[in-house]
Structure formats: C-alpha cells, structure tokens
VEXMAR-745423 format. One record per residue (C-alpha): x, y, z. Coordinates in steps of 0.25 Angstrom, whole numbers, padded with zeros to 4 digits, always signed. Layout:
N
XYZ
...
***
This chain:
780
-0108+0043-0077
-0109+0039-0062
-0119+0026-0062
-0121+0019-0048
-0110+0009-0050
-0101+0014-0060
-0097+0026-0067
-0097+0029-0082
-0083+0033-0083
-0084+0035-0098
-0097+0039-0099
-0103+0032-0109
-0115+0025-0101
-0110+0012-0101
-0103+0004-0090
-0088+0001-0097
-0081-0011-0091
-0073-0002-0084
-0083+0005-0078
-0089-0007-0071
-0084-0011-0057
-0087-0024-0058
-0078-0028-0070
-0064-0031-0068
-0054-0019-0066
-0046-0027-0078
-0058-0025-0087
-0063-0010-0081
-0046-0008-0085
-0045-0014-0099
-0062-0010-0103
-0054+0004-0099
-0043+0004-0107
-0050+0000-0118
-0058+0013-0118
-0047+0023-0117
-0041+0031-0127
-0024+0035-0129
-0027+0047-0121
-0034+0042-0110
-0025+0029-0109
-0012+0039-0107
-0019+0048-0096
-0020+0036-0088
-0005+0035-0089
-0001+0049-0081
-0002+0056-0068
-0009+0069-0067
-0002+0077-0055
-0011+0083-0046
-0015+0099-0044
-0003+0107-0043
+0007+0095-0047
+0001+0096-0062
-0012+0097-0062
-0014+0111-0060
-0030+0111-0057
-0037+0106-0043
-0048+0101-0048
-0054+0099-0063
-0056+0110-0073
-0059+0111-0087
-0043+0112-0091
-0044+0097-0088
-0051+0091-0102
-0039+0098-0109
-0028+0092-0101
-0023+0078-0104
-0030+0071-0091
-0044+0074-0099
-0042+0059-0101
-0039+0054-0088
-0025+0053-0079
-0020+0040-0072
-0019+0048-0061
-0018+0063-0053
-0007+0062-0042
-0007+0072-0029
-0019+0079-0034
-0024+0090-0024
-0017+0084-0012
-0006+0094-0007
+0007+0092-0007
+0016+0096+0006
+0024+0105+0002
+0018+0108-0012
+0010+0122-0010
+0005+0121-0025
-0002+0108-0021
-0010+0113-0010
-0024+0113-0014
-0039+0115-0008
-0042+0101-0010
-0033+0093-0003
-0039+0096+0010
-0049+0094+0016
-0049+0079+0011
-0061+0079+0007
-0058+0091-0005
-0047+0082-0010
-0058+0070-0012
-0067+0079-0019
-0057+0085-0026
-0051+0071-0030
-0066+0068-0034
-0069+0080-0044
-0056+0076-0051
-0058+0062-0052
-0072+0065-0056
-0066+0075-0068
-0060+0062-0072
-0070+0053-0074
-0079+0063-0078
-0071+0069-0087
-0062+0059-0094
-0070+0050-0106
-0066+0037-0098
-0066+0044-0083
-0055+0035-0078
-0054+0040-0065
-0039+0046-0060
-0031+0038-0049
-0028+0050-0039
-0014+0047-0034
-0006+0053-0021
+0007+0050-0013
+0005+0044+0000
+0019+0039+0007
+0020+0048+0018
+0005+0048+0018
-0007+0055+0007
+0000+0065+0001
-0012+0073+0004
-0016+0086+0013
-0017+0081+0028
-0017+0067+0025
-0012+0057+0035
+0003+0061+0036
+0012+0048+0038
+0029+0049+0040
+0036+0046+0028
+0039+0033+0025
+0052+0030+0030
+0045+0032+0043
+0032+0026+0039
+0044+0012+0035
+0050+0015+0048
+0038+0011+0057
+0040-0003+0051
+0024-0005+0053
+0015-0011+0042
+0003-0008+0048
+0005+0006+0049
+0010+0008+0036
-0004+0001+0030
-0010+0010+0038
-0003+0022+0034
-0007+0016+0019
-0022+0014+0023
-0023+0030+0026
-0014+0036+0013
-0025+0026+0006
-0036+0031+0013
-0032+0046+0012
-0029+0045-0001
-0044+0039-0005
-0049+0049+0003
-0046+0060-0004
-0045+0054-0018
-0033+0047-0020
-0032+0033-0027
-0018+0031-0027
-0007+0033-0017
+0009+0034-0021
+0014+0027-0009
+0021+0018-0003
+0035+0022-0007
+0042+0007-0009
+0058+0012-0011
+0067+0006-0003
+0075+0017+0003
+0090+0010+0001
+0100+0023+0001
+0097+0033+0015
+0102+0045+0005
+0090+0044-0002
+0079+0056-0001
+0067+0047-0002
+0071+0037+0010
+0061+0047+0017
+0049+0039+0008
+0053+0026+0009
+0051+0014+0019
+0063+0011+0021
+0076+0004+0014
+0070-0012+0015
+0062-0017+0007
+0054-0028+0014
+0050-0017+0023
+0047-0007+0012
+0039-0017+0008
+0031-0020+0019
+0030-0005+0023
+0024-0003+0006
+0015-0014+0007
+0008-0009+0019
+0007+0005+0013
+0002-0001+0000
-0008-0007+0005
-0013+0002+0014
-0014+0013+0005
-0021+0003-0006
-0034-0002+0005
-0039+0012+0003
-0041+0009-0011
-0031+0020-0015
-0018+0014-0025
-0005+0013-0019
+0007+0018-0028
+0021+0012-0026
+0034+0022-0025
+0044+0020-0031
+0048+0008-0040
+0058+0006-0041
+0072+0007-0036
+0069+0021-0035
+0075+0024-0020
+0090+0023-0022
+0095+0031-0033
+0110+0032-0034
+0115+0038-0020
+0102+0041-0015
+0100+0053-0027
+0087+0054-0031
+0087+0068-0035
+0086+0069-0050
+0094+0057-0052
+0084+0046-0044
+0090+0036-0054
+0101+0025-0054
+0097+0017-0041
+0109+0007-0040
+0101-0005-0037
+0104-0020-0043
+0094-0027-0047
+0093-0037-0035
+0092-0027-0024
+0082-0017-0035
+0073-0029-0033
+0074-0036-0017
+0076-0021-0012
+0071-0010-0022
+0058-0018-0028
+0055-0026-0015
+0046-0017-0008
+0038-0015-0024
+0037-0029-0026
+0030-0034-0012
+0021-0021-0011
+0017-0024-0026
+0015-0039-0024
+0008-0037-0009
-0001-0024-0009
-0002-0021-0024
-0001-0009-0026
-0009+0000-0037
+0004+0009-0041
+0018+0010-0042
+0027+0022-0046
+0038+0020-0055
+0050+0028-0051
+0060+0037-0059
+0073+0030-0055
+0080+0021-0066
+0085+0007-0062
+0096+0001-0070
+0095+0011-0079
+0080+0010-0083
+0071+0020-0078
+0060+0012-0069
+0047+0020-0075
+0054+0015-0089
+0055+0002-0084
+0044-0009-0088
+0055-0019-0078
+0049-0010-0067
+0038-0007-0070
+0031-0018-0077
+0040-0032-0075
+0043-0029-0061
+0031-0019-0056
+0019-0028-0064
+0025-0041-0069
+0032-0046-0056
+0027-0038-0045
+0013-0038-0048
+0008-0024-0051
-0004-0020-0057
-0006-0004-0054
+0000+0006-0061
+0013+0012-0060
+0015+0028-0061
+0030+0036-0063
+0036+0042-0050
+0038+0058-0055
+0047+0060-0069
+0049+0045-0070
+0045+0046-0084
+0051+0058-0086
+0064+0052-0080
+0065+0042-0091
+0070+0051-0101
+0072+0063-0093
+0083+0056-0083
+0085+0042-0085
+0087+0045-0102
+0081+0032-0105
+0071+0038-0115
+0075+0049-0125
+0063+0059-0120
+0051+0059-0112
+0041+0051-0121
+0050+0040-0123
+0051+0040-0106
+0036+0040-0106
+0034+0027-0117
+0044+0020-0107
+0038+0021-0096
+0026+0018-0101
+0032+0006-0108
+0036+0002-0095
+0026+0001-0089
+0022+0015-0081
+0007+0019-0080
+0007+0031-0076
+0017+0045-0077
+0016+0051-0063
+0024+0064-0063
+0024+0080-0061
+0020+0082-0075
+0006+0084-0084
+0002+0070-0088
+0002+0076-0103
+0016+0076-0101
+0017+0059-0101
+0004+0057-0109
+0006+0063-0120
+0019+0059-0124
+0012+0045-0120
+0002+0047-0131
+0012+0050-0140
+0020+0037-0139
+0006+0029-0141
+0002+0038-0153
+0017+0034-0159
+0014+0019-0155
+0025+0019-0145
+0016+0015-0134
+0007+0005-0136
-0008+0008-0131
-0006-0007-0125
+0005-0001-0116
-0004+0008-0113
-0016+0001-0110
-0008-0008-0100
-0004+0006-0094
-0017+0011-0092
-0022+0000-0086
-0012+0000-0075
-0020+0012-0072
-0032+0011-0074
-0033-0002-0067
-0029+0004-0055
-0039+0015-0055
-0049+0005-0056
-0042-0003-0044
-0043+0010-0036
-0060+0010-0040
-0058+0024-0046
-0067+0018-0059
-0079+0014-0046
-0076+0027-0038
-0067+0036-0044
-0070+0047-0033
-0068+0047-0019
-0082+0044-0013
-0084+0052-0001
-0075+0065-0001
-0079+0070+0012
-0073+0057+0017
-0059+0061+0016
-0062+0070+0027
-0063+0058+0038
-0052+0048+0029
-0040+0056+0029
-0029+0060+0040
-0038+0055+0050
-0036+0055+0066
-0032+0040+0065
-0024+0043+0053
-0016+0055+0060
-0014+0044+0071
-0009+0034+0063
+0001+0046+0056
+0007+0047+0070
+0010+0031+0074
+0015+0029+0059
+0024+0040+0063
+0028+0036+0077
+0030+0023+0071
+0039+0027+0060
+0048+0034+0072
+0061+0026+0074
+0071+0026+0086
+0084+0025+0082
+0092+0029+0095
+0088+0028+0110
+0100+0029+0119
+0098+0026+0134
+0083+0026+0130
+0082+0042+0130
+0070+0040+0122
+0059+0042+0126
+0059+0054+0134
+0051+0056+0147
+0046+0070+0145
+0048+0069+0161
+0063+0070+0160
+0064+0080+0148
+0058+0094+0152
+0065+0102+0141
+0067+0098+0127
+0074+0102+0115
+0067+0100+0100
+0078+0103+0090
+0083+0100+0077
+0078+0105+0063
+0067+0095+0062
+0062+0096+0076
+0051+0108+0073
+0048+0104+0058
+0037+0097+0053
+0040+0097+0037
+0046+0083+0037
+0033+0077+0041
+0027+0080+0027
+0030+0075+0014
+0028+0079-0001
+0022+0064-0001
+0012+0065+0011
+0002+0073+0016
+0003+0088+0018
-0002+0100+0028
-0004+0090+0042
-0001+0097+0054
+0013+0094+0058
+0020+0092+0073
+0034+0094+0073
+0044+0087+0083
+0047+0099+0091
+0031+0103+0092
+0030+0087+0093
+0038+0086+0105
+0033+0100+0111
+0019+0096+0109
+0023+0082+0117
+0031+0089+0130
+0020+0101+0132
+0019+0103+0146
+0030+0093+0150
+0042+0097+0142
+0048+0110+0136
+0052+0107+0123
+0060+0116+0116
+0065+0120+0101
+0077+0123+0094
+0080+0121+0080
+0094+0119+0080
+0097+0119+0065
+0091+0118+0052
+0089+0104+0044
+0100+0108+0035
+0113+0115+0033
+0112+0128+0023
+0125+0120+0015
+0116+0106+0016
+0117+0096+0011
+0133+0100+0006
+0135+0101+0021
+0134+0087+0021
+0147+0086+0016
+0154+0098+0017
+0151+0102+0032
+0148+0118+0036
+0150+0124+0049
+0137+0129+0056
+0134+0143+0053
+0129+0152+0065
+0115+0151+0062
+0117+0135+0064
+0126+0134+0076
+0117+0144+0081
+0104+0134+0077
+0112+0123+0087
+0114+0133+0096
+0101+0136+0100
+0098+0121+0100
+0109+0118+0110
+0105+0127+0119
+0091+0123+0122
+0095+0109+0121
+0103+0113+0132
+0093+0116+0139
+0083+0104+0135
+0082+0090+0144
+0082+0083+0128
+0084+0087+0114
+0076+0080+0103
+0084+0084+0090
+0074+0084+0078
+0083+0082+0065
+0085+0075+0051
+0079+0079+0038
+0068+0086+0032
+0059+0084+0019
+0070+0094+0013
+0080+0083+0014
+0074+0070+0012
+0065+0066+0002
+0063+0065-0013
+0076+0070-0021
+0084+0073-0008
+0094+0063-0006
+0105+0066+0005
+0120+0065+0004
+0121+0062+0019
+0112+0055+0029
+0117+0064+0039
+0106+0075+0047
+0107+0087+0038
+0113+0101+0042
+0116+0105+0054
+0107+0095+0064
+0121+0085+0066
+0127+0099+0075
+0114+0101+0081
+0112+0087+0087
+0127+0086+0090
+0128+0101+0097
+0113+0094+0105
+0121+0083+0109
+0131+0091+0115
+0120+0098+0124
+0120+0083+0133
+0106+0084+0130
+0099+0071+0127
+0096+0072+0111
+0084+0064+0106
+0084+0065+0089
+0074+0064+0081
+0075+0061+0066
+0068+0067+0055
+0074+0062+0041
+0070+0053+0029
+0083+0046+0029
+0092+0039+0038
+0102+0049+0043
+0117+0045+0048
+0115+0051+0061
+0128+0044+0067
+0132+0054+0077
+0115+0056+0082
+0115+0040+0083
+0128+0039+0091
+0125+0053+0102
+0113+0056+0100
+0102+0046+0110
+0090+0046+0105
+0086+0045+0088
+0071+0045+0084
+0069+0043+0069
+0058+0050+0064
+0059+0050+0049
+0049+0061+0041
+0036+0058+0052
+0023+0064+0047
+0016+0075+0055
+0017+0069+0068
+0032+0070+0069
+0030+0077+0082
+0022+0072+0090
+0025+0057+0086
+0041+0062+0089
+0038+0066+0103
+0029+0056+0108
+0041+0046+0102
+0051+0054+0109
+0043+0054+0123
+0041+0039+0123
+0025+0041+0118
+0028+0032+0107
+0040+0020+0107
+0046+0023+0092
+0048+0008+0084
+0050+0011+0070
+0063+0005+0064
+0071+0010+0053
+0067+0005+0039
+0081+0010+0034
+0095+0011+0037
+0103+0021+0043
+0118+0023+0039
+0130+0029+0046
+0133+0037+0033
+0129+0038+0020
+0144+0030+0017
+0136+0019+0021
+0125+0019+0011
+0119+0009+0006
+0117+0004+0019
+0102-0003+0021
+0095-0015+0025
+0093-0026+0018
+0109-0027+0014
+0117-0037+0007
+0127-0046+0015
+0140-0038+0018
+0134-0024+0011
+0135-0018+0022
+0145-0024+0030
+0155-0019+0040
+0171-0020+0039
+0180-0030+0045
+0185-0028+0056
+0199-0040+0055
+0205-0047+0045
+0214-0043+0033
+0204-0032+0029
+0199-0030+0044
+0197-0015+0051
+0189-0010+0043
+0186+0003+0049
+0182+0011+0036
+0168+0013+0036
+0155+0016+0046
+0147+0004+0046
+0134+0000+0049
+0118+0007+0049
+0117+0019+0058
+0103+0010+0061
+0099+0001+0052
+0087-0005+0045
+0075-0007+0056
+0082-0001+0069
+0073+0007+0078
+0073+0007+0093
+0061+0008+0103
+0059+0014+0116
+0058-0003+0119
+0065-0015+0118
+0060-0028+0111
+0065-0042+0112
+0064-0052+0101
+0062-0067+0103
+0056-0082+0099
+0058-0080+0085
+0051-0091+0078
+0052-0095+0063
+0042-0106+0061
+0049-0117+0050
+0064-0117+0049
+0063-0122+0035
+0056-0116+0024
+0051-0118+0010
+0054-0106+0002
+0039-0103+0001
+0035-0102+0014
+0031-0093+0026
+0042-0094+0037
+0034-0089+0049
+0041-0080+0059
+0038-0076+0076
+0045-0070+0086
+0041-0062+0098
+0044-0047+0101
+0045-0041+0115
+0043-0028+0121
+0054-0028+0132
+0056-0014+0135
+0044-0005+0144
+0038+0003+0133
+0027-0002+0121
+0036-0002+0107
+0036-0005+0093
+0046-0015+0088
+0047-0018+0073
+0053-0033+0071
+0060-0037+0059
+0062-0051+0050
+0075-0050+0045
+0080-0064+0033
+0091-0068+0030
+0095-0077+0018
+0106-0084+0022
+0111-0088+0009
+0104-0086-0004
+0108-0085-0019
+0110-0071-0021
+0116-0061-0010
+0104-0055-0004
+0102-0047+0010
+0108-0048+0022
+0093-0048+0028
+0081-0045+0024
+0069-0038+0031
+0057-0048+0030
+0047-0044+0041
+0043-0033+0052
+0033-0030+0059
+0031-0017+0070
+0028-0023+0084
+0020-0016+0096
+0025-0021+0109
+0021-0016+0123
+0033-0019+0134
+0035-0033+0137
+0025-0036+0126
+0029-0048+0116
+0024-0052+0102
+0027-0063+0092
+0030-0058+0079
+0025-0066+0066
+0032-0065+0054
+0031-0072+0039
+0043-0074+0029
+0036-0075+0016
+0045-0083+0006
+0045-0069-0001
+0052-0066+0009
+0064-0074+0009
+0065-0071-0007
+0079-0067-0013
+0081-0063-0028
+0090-0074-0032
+0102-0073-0041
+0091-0074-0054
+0084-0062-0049
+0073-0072-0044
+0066-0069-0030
+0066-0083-0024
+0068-0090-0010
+0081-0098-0008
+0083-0109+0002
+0091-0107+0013
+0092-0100+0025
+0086-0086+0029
+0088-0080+0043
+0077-0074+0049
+0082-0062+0058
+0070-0053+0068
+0074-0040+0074
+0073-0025+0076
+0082-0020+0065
+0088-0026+0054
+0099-0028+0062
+0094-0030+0077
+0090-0045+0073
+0084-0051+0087
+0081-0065+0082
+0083-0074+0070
+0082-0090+0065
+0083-0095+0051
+0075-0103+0041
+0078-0112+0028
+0073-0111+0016
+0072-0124+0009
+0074-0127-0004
+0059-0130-0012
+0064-0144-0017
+0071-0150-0003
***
C-alpha cells in the first residue's frame, strides 16, 4: 500500500482522489466523504483518550478490531505522554523521545493499516505551560509568560511546543488559552494572559503562530465567556457568566476574533459554560455564526471536558444525554472531547441518524471539518513521524533550556523597591535568611498542563547555590501554606497553636541573626488552579504573622511571591521594602530568583492584570467604563465620602526596574485622519539610570466622544524595549483603523469621527506623553 508518492489508504490498488497530493485538499475531503460509510463518518466525530485516561492498552492489540475505533477516531488525546502528578500515566514510552515517536508511529500505522479507508488519527496534547510531555521544554504558566509583555518570546515559546510536539508525534497542540481573566477570585487566572484583551490577543497571536510554523494544529481555549462564572465559582457550577452582550463581544470575544482572523487557527475548544442561558457547545450562534460565518474559521471544533454531558446533565436544556449529543451536533461541534469511551457519544449518535434525526448532511459537513484539517497537517502524505531517532536532538534542547530561563526572568515583575534595596551586593549581606512555605518547594513549577519529571531548583537551594563561598544562607520554614481550619479561617480567625507560634519562632530567631531575610510566600498548585476559586485574595494561613513577627526582627525583608492570582497584600506593600512577583515560574525558579535578586538580571515585566485592595473592590480591571470605578467626593452637598478603600493595589501594566527611563518627542504623523487609515506613531525612550533595563511602552486611546459609552481607554500597542544606560530608541507604532473601532449603538463595529487621545507610558496609568488626532467624517 506504500507506493513512492502516495499511499493506498484503502487498499484497493487505485490512486483515490484523496490519495493524490496534487489535488486540491477540497477534493481529497469531499472524494473522502463520499467513500465513508455511517460508522466511519461518526468515528471521526470523537476523542479517544490516551493509555491510562481511557485507553487502557500502550500500544495495539488484537482487542482493538472489536472496539468501536476499528473504524477510525478524530483524534487520541495525551497518549503515552505522562501526566505530572498522574502515576497511572506513567509509561516506558514517553521518554526517551524517541520511544514516544516510535510509539506514536506503530499506533498511527494500526490506523491506516487497520482501518478500510486508513484515515490517519490527529494525535492531540496540551501545551500552555509548555508540551504536556516527559521532560519537555518547561515554560512558567501563562500569566507570567503574559507578564513579560514580549511578542517575540512568546512565538518563540510557540516554535518549540510546536517543535516538540512533532517530534514526538503530536499534530495538534491545545494551546494558547484566550480567556480574559476579568474576576482575580477566579482559580484559572493562573492560565490566562491576562485581564486585557488587546494584549491577550497579541500574546495568542504569537503563540498561535508559533506553535502552527511546525506544521503541528493549534487548538484555542476556551470560547467563549468561559472565565467569569458568577463570583469567580467554577467548581460544579462554571455557568452563568454575567456578561452583557457588548462587553461578551469588545472584552470576552476580542482576543478569538483577532487570533482567528490573523493566525488562523486549525482548533478551537468549545467550553461548558452557558451564556444567557444557552449552553455554548449547544450553540450554532457560537459555534457556527460567530466561530465560521464572521470570524473566519475553517478547523474544527472539539468540546472542553463534559460540555456535552453538561447539556443535559447541568444546564437542563435537553431531557437526556442523546438529545444533548443531536444538539451539539446541530450546532455545530465536530468533535466530543472528554474522559469517556468514544462509544459513549457514538453510538447514541448513530441512533439519532438511524431515526432521521440527524441528517447525514449535517454530518458530512461535520466530518469534513475534520478531516480537512488532517489533510492540512499532511497526515494523508506522511502520517508518521519520519525520523524517530530525531526527537532525541529536537526536544528540551540546551538552547531550549536557555530560552526556558529568560522567558522566566522575563516574566519576573517588580512591584516594590524602597530606597533601592534591590539588588543586593552579596558584599554587604554575609548571612541570609530563606524562609517562608514556598522558599524550599519546587511543586509549583509543574503543572497538570506542562511537562512533567525536569529536575527542579527551589528558591532556597536557588539562592544557596548563588552565594556559595561568599554568603551563608540559611533556612527556616516558618509556617505551612495553609492553616489547618483554612480557608474558613479567612473569615473566622483562629489563634496560632503552639506548633505554629513555634514555626515563627524558629524563623525569628535566625532572622535575627541574618544581614537580610528573603521571605518565600503565596500559593501553591493546591490552591490555585482549575475548580479552586478563592473567597479572599489575602496570603493563605499563617504567612501574614510570619512576615509581620520578620518585620519586627529590624531586618531588611525582601518578598518574594509565588501565586496565580493577585493577592491584596496591603500591609506587605505599605512595611515591607522590597516585592518580587514571580508568578508559578517553571523549573528555573531558583536560580532565575537569585540571579534577579543580586542584581544578575534587571526584572521588567509588567503586570498584565490588576491588583485590588480587597475583594470589596472587585470587579476592579482595566479597561473600565467612564466613572466605574470612580472615587467619592470629597465637597459639596454629598461631599466626605469616606466610606470605602479606593483605588488598584497596582494596577494594569506597573512594573518597576532596577532603571529609570524617560519618555519624549512623541510624534503622530497627520492630525487628521480618514477613518480607514494608518495613523503612524514615534517617540524616543531613554535609559537614564546606570544599569541596562527592560522597559515595556504602552499606547493607550481614548475616544473622546462616541455614540455608545465605551472605555475610559484602551490598550492599542506595546512593545518590550532593551536599553543599555544612557542609551535611546525611537519607538514606531501603527493604529490600524481596527483599532480605533467601537460597537456602535446597532451592535455594528465601526469607526466614528471625532477625536481620540493617544496616551504612551509605563502603566496604564503612568501616562508620560500624549497628543490627539481627529477622525473625519468619510463625506466632508
């Protein structure tokens, strides 16, 4: 069946039209639907989970031509790539790489083999805090990968997910993560960008098309308005969001719509939320006028976990499962991805074609999604990995392991630097204190989503490491991540217990005898992530006393934050002198952290979301409508308004550097625009303090006036700049008429005349310069 340029996939001796590399993948997809049967056609509408998930065997037996797959599968998702965490995963073929490849192979070849048509499998895998794989390439999770505010790295980090992951066999990768984290409670803010959607967007579009110039699919999350469920809950309830239409669309739908539209994507996952009341895998609105008719898409689209079952199970929209599963369908979802046996959607999907309530047309259109992806990825020209031994040299290479450590020195933000503390001369500081929960673990630094089994630095054997023959550095825990009555001692506080005071004790001591103390706290992967939304945005436990009874040593106290939210540390930012925000880093936590915190590296990330005071403040984000989150007056009939804490903590795009840089010459080259033109943009940049620095600039519009209220600014353009001391750059910047687009009061994304304010800075609100231009009306 294996001829020198094609492959006899349904052995029949004859070069099928879908067989040919030459025709038109159209053709190949509409010659192959033609020659399916029912039973083929609905195998090619469901995930098979990998070994240990569902699949219960590595690697083909003969059990496989009674089970339901002897007719094909879309897809088999996180085969043999051990899961962190997930002992049952573990496999002899994850690692080396090379076993994987060949593993992937002798599964792929049972496929085309096997199978009368031999359509090959799409091999799919998550990738957002880099290849869910065995040593793969680890990155930080994505709020500090959005934190670093560099497009360039971001591609870069796509290019090697995307490389990895066709290496070992993958074809298509479930990243990046476009939800737009609006509501800090929320568990998964750990996984997303940020709260704004230009610059989720931006950040997605690199990622996109990084992973998709290996040839390997990139597969959206999680659309849509899937990441603010009422209060932040997402536990079993992950419905609800309350989200009017406008803002679903210029906030929620913004970062989909620009990643569809400018690195078209090969998947999107349809998520398990309702919006106004409609399920969105149930909803042909989503998933076919919005996802294919306006925005463009042509891959297919597969269900986040239970998102079918949830149509009937939770949401109560059908009256049982296969009326949920004709829905969906109907709606327009490809593909079921979920923790179940396929048999468990196909064959009640067979049984509503059999009683005519599916048409085979629906079907076909279905399929064809699918199938016309498989042959955009070449699996129909070469459905096996070519050169197995390969992946040995391709993945979690020296450079890729350097690249891992800048992405997370890059993601590093400084949020606090009284009296310049930071850096440290290791000349001035001869005994050190590490302490804090966090300051001697390493599990944060993996993820259910990212690669598993990389040796791991700590912070405490990070700095130790760093200070060997010129500092003693010393450990003391202090106390544990959490209280035994947490999270209720949130809200009903508890006196410490011996063991506790005890845990301090200790701390104060050696901290008393320490030159510094660099405290180590925050959360862990038990209390951020998927499901675990938070009450409070306070540290957890006891670590509030610990830092408070470290303050009271005298001693300098450098912290160092490890969380997946914002935290409302209000007493830490008014006492404490020095703040590092590190987010979840990858494996390099400590080494990264010590060269940071010694001056070896200049931190310059900015924050991609906003810190409140209190949780009484939420929501509380950029952008923000006029007056929504405006103080109280101060005189007047209603003055001395004294009832609330106002403000961000540090909002939207703050960051501090171990520099100074000075803004100037802003230059807008026309004052008066047509409504579809570029409006060019310079200004210059300088380096004024004695140390090279990164500084992230940020375009900031303002529509002065327009026919339906809309922000009081909007992000429009960043770029991350390198400037040695004293050193100067010009800054080039485009406004696309895209750009300056508003949905009017007819739900209709247009371009009003007027005038739009163009503000440059460091933070969304640290403006340094700004101008103003006027859009003309088309007809004056």
């Amino acid at each position: 069946m294996y001829h020198k340029d094609w492959i006899d996939f349904n052995k029949n001796g004859l070069k099928d039209v879908y067989e040919d590399a030459k025709a038109p993948i159209e053709d190949r997809v509409a010659n192959l639907v033609s020659l399916m049967n029912v039973d083929e056609k609905t195998c090619q509408l469901a995930t098979l989970y990998g070994f240990a998930r569902v699949l219960e065997d590595e690697l083909p037996t003969p059990e496989w031509k009674n089970r339901v797959w002897k007719d094909g599968i879309a897809n088999i998702d996180e085969h043999l790539n051990t899961i962190h965490g997930r002992e049952e995963t573990y496999t002899k073929y994850s690692y080396p790489y090379s076993a994987h490849a060949r593993a992937i192979n002798k599964v792929q070849k049972w496929f085309v083999e096997e199978t009368r048509l031999g359509i090959p499998v799409d091999f799919t895998n998550e990738g957002v805090h880099g290849l869910c794989h065995k040593k793969a390439t680890p990155l930080p999770a994505p709020i500090g990968i959005g934190s670093t505010w560099n497009k360039k790295l971001v591609y870069q980090a796509g290019n090697i997910v995307g490389r990895e992951a066709k290496a070992l066999g993958y074809t298509n990768i479930y990243a990046p993560i476009l939800d737009v984290a609006r509501d800090q409670r929320w568990g998964r803010v750990l996984e997303c960008y940020g709260e704004e959607p230009f610059h989720i967007a931006e950040m997605g579009k690199q990622m996109t098309l990084g992973i998709q110039s290996q040839g390997v699919a990139s597969t959206l999350k999680h659309f849509a308005v899937y990441s603010i469920p009422k209060g932040a809950r997402d536990g079993d309830a992950r419905t609800d969001p309350h989200v009017a239409p406008r803002e679903m669309h210029q906030l929620h739908l913004y970062p989909f719509k620009r990643v569809i539209e400018e690195a078209s994507p090969m998947g999107v996952m349809s998520s398990y939320n309702d919006y106004d009341g409609v399920p969105v895998s149930a909803s042909s609105y989503f998933l076919t006028e919005l996802l294919r008719n306006t925005y463009g898409f042509e891959g297919y689209v597969v269900s986040d976990s239970e998102a079918v079952e949830y149509v009937s199970d939770k949401h109560r929209v059908a009256e049982n499962y296969k009326e949920a599963v004709r829905q969906v369908i109907e709606a327009g979802l490809n593909v079921r991805t979920t923790f179940r046996t396929p048999e468990s959607f196909i064959g009640p999907l067979r049984e509503l074609i059999a009683e005519g309530k599916i048409s085979i047309k629906t079907i076909d259109a279905r399929v064809a999604d699918v199938l016309r992806v498989k042959f955009e990825l070449g699996l129909f020209d070469t459905p096996y990995v070519e050169n197995p031994e390969e992946a040995d040299e391709l993945v979690h290479t020296k450079e890729d392991e350097e690249f891992s450590k800048q992405l997370n020195r890059e993601s590093l933000v400084l949020l606090k630097n009284k009296d310049n503390l930071l850096p440290l001369d290791i000349a001035n500081y001869k005994n050190i204190l590490v302490t804090g929960p966090l300051a001697d673990e390493v599990s944060f630094t993996y993820s259910r989503y990212g690669p598993a089994d990389n040796p791991s630095t700590s912070v405490y054997r990070g700095l130790k490491d760093y200070a060997k023959g010129r500092a003693n550095v010393y450990y003391e825990k202090g106390c544990d991540i959490v209280d035994p009555d947490w999270p209720e001692s949130e809200i009903i506080p508890t006196s410490l217990s011996e063991i506790e005071q005890a845990g301090i004790d200790a701390a104060v001591e050696k901290a008393k005898q320490s030159d510094v103390i660099i405290a180590v706290v925050g959360e862990d992967e038990e209390r951020v992530g998927e499901t675990k939304s938070r009450t409070g945005l306070g540290l957890p436990g006891r670590q509030l006393q610990l830092l408070q009874a470290l303050y009271k040593t005298g001693k300098p106290v450098v912290l160092v934050l490890i969380n997946g939210q914002p935290l409302t540390i209000n007493w830490e930012n008014k006492y404490l002198p020095a703040i590092l925000e590190a987010w979840f880093p990858s494996t390099s936590a400590g080494e990264v952290i010590a060269e940071t915190l010694f001056g070896d590296y200049n931190p310059g990330g900015k924050l991609s979301v906003t810190f409140p005071k209190t949780v009484g403040q939420i929501p509380l984000n950029f952008p923000y409508k006029p007056g929504s989150q405006a103080g109280q007056p101060g005189q007047g009939p209603n003055g001395s308004g004294k009832t609330r804490v106002l403000g961000a903590l540090y909002p939207f795009g703050y960051g501090l550097s171990y520099t100074t840089f000075e803004y100037s010459d802003l230059v807008v080259d026309q004052k008066t625009k047509h409504s579809q033109s570029d409006i060019e943009i310079s200004f210059k940049v300088k380096n004024t303090g004695k140390v090279t620095g990164d500084e992230v600039v940020q375009l900031y519009l303002r529509d002065e006036v327009s026919s339906v209220t809309t922000y009081e600014s909007q992000l429009r353009g960043f770029e991350r700049v390198q400037l040695e001391p004293n050193e100067s750059k010009t800054i080039h910047m485009i406004l696309q008429p895209k750009d300056l687009e508003i949905l009017d009061k007819h739900m209709n994304w247009t371009v009003e005349p007027g005038i739009f304010k163009i503000l440059i800075g460091s933070s969304s609100e640290d403006i340094r310069l700004k101008d103003s231009i006027e859009i003309e009306p088309i007809n004056r």
